[in-house]
Phi, psi and omega in degrees: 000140166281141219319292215297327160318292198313295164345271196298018194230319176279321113002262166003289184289346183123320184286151210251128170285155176257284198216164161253154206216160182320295180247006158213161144283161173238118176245154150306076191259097175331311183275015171206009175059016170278134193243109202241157139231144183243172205282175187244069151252146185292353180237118144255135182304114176340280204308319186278324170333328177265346144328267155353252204323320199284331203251333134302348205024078187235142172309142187288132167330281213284013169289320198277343203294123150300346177244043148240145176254104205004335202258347174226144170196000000 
């Protein structure tokens, strides 16, 4: 998935920057304070996306997206 999606996705859901840090951002979800981070690759890998959104407690990019179908991703 791409960094600037994911971002804006993450956005979306509430969460916040905290800080930038040499080699990842940090983002925030305000309503339960788990601070997570992600790396500055123009690609993040599916698996750690679902990592991040689980440990944020955020919904998966591609669950809200209409043009995938529940089983892929």
């Amino acid at each position: 998935m791409k960094r600037n999606e994911f971002l804006r996705h993450l956005r979306f859901h509430g969460c916040i920057l905290k800080r930038e840090g040499r080699k990842h951002t940090l983002y925030q979800n305000p309503s339960n304070g788990v601070v997570e981070a992600v790396p500055r690759h123009i690609e993040i890998e599916h698996k750690l996306v679902e990592k991040i959104c689980k440990r944020l407690e955020i919904p998966l990019p591609w669950r809200e997206r209409k043009d995938l179908p529940e089983g892929n991703a």
